[in-house]
N, C-alpha and C positions, 0 to 999 in steps of 0.2 A: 504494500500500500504506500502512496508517497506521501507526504508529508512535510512540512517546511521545519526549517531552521527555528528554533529559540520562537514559536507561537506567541507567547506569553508576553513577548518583549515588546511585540507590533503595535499601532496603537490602531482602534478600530475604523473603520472606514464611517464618513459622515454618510449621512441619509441620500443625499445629492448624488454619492459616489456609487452607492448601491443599487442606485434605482439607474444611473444611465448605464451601469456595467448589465443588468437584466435584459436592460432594453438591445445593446451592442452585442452581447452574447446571442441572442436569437436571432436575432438582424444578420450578423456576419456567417452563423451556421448555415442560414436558408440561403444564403449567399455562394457561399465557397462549395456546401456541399453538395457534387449531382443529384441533387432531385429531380432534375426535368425526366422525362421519360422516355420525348424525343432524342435527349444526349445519349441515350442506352441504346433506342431503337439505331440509331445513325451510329452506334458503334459498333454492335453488332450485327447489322447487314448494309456493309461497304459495299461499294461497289467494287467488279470482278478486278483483278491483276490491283487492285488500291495499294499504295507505297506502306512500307511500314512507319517509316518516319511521319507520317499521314494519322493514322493514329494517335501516335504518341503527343504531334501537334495538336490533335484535335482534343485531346486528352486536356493540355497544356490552357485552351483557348480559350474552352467551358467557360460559359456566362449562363445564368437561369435565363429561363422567356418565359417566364409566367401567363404574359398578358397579350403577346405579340412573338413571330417568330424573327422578325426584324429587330436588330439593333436599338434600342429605344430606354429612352429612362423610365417609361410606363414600367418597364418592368422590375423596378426598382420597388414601386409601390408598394406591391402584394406583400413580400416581405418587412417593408416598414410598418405595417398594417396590423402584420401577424406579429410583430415582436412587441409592439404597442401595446394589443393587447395582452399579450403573453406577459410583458414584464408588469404591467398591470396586476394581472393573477397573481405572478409572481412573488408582488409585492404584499400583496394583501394575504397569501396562505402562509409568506415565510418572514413574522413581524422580528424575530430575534436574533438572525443571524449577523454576527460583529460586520463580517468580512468575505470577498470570493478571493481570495486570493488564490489557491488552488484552480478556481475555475480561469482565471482569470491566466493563470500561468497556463494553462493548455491551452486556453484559445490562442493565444500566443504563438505557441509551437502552431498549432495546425494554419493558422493566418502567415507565418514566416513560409513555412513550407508553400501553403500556397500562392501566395505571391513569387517565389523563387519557381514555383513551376512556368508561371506564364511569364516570367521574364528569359525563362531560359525556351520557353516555345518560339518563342519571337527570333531569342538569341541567335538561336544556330543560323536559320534561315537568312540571316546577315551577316555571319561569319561567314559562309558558303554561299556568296551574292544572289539567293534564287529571291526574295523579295522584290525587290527593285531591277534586274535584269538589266544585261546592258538594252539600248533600243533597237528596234528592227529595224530593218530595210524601209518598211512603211512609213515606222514613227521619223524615220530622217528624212523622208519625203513628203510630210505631213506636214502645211503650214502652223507656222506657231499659234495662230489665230485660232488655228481648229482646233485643239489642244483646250482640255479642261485646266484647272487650276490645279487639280490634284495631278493628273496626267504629269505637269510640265513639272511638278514638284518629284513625282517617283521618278522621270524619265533622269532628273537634274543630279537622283542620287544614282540612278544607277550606270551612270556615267564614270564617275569615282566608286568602283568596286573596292577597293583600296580603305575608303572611310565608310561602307557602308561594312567592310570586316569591323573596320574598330568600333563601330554604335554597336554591334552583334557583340564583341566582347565587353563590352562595357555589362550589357545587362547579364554577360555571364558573370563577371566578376562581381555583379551588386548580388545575384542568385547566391553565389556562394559566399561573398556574407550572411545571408539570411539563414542560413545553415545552421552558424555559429549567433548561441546566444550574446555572449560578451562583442558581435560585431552586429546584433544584426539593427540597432539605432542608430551606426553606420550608412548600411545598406539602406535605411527609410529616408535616408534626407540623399545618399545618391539617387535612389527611384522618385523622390519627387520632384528634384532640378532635372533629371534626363527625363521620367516619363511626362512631367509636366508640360514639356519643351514637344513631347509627342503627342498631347493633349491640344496644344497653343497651335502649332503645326496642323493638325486634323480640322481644326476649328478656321482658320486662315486662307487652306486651299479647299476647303469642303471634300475632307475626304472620309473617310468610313469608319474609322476607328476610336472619336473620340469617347463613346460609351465606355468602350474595353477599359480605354486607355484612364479614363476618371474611373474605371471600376478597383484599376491597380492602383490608382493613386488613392483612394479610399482606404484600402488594405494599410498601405504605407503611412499616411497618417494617422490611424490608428495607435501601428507598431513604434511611432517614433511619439506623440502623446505620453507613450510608457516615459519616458526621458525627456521631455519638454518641459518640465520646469525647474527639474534640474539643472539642465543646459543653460538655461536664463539665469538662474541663479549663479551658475557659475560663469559663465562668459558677460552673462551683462552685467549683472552686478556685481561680479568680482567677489563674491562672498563664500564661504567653505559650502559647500554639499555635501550631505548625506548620502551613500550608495545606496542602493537596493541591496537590502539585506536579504530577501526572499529565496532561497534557495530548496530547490524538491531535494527528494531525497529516495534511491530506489534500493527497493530490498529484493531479497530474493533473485530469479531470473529477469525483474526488469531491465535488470542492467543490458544485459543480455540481447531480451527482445528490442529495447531500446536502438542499439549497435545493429540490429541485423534489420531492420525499418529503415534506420539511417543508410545503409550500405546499399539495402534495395532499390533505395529511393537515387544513391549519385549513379548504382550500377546503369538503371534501366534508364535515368532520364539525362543522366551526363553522357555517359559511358556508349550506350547502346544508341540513343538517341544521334549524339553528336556523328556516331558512325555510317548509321541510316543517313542522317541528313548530307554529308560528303558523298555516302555512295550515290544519293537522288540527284544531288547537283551533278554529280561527272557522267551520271547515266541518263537520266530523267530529269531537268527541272522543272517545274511544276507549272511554271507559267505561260512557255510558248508551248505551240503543240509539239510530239515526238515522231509524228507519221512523217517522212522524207517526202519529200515535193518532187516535183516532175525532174530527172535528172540534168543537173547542167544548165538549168533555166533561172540559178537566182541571181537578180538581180534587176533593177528599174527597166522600164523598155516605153518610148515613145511612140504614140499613135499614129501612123503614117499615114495610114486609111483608115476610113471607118463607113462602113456605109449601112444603112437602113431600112429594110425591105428594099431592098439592091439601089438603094439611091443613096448616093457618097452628102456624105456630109461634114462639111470642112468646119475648119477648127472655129472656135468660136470661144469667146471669153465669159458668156453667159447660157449657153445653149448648155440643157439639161438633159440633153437627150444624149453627147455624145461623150464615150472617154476621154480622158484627157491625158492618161499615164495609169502603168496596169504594174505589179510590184509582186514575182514569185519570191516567195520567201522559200530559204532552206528546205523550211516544211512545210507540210502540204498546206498551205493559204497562200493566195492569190487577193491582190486588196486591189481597186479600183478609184481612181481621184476621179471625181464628175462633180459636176454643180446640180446633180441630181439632190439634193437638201438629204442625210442622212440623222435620222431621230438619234440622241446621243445616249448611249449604254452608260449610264452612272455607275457598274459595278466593280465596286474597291472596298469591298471586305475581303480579309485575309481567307479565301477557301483552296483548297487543294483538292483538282479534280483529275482526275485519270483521261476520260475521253476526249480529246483532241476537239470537239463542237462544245464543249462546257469550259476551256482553257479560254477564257473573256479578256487577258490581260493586254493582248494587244490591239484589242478593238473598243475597250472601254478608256470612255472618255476622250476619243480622238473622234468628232464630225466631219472631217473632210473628205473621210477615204470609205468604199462598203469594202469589207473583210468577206471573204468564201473561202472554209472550208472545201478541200476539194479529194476526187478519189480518181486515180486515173487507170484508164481502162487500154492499157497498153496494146493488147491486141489489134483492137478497132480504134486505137487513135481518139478517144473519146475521156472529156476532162467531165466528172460530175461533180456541177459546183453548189453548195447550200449553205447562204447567206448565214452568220456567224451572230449577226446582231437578235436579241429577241423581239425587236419592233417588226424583222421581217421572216418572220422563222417560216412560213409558205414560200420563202423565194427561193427558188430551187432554176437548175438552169443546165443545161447539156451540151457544150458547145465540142466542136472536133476538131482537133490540132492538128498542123502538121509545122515541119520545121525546114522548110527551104536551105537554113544553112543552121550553123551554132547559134546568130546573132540574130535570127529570126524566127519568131513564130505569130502562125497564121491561125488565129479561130476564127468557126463559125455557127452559128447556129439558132437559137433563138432565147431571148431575151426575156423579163422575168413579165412584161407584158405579153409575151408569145408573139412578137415582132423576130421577121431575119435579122441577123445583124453579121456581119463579115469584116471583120480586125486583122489589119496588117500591123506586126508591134516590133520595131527594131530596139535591137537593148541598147543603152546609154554607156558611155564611158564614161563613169563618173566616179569622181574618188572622194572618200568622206576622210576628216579630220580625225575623228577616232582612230578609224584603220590605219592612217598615215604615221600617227603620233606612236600607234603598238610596235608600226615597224621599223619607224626609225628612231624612237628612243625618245625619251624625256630628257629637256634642256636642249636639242637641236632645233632647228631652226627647219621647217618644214617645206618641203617643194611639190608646188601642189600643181 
């Protein structure tokens, strides 16, 4: 059984202190711990070939949805609602108790531990650049205008793969303070200056994560509350402080179970994690698709002809009907620039998805360009393309390739109005800044 240090010595906790510890105790359980059901059902029936590091992330990311399955503070409420009441009861059935200290020292632990998981879910995924990815062929030929805020913000970091390793190590290193009791009021004032900043960040480009991200920081101030008037005591006012005397005390095998929890915990989410996530990066990352694109085709290619139920239609600066520039990627997407007006894909929540039409990162938040998913039917020469965006998930389209030379390719076929359309597309010689800078070095002087 554990038990503290010298009991007798403490002095009792005021009525104020008791009743918001009631209230923060049921508050933060209903919080940290899976209840949703959802989080159970979406664990255990993944989808087929699912990563493993994919799991462990998802493990990691757990937020309740009470009230909504969207990201939202609504679902904050339920919880505050239930502990409201609950420390109410609380209060009223248990009139004589001094003190939680005991209670109060495990919510502790289990609040450190949590918070060091989702900081270390994030972690890796930035140590191993799959979050922010460098940009594709698309996004470099995507005006800046078309570009969301959030877009030009992820695009900005994953340009410096280099500092998007050290934010990933930062939250590993605040994780494993949190570890350690004697560091982990450390660790709450580094998760509040870096997560805050990811808080401030989310809220500035309008991106998807400030919920999580005030849900960590929630955690955090809590844990660092423990030591907040100490700290003022002692740094602002320069006067002696008192330590926490509070010390558990484990008999028998606790010690034991204790050590092998602990071990389970850096095995599986340090250890095993960290190695899944290096293997998904070098094999698999999560965000572009993984299917191979039509061989020897990537790269930009200008519209030479274009014509329209066999009628040429020449270029135009406003004309909605005609390509203006087509963009094979690596893998299998094909993106198209038109001033066809494209509805813009908002989606920038942290998901990790296996099938190559659910991988949204390179088509969310960029309006200029439509993205297609494509499967190519080598035999007959035939490319089967289906619109990537969910504003047009009917748009489906069949057009037949052929390749004149390397630097050319010729589709045709019909359009997602079920018009002919015949595309003559020569590829560009064109050299991007990134690529140039990889190969000839930082600090040179570049010839472009």
């Amino acid at each position: 059984m554990t038990t503290p240090y010298a009991t007798g010595t403490l002095p009792p906790w005021k009525n104020y202190e008791k009743a918001l510890f009631r209230f923060f105790f049921i508050y933060f359980l209903l919080q940290v711990l899976p209840l949703d059901p959802a989080f159970y059902a979406h664990l255990l029936q993944p989808e087929e070939g699912y990563p493993f590091y994919g799991y462990l992330f998802n493990i990691a990311r757990y937020s309740p949805h009470f009230l909504t399955a969207e990201e939202s503070f609504l679902n904050w409420l339920v919880p505050a609602l239930i502990a409201l009441v609950g420390s109410l009861v609380w209060s009223a059935k248990d009139l004589h108790r001094s003190d939680y200290r005991r209670l109060y020292y495990w919510l502790r632990v289990i609040l450190r531990y949590r918070l060091a998981l989702g900081l270390i879910g994030y972690g890796f995924i930035k140590i191993y650049p799959m979050q922010s990815p460098l940009p594709s062929l698309s996004h470099l030929n995507t005006h800046y205008g078309d570009l969301s805020s959030w877009k030009i913000f992820s695009l900005t970091l994953g340009v410096v793969p280099g500092y998007e390793s050290f934010l990933g190590w930062v939250e590993i290193l605040a994780a494993l303070l949190l570890l350690y009791r004697k560091t982990a009021t450390i660790s709450a004032f580094l998760v509040l200056v870096y997560t805050g900043n990811v808080f401030m960040a989310n809220l500035a480009y309008e991106g998807g994560e400030h919920v999580y991200a005030l849900y960590l920081i929630s955690i955090a101030l809590f844990l660092l509350a423990h030591d907040a008037i100490r700290l003022y005591t002692l740094f602002g006012l320069e006067q002696a402080t008192a330590p926490d005397t509070y010390r558990p005390v484990f008999e028998g095998n606790q010690r034991s179970i204790r050590l092998a929890l602990k071990s389970t915990f850096i095995l599986l989410f340090l250890l095993v994690y960290g190695f899944a996530a290096y293997r998904g990066f070098r094999e698999d990352p999560y965000q572009y698709p993984k299917t191979a694109g039509l061989p020897e085709a990537s790269g930009i290619y200008e519209v030479a002809e274009f014509r329209l139920n066999n009628r040429i239609i020449p270029y135009s600066a406003v004309d909605s009907l005609r390509w203006n520039d087509v963009v094979f990627e690596k893998w299998a997407t094909l993106s198209v620039r038109s001033n066809r007006p494209a509805v813009l894909d908002s989606s920038n929540i942290e998901v990790i998805r296996v099938q190559d039409k659910d991988r949204l990162y390179e088509l969310a938040g960029a309006a200029g360009r439509h993205y297609y998913n494509y499967r190519v039917d080598t035999q007959h020469g035939i490319l089967h393309l289906e619109n990537k965006n969910r504003h047009y998930a009917d748009e489906r389209l069949e057009l037949r390739y052929t390749r004149p030379n390397s630097r050319q390719i010729i589709l045709q076929g019909r359009n997602e109005r079920g018009e002919s359309i015949y595309v003559v597309l020569n590829k560009k010689d064109k050299k991007y800044l990134l690529e140039e800078a990889a190969k000839q070095g930082r600090g040179k002087a570049l010839e472009l």
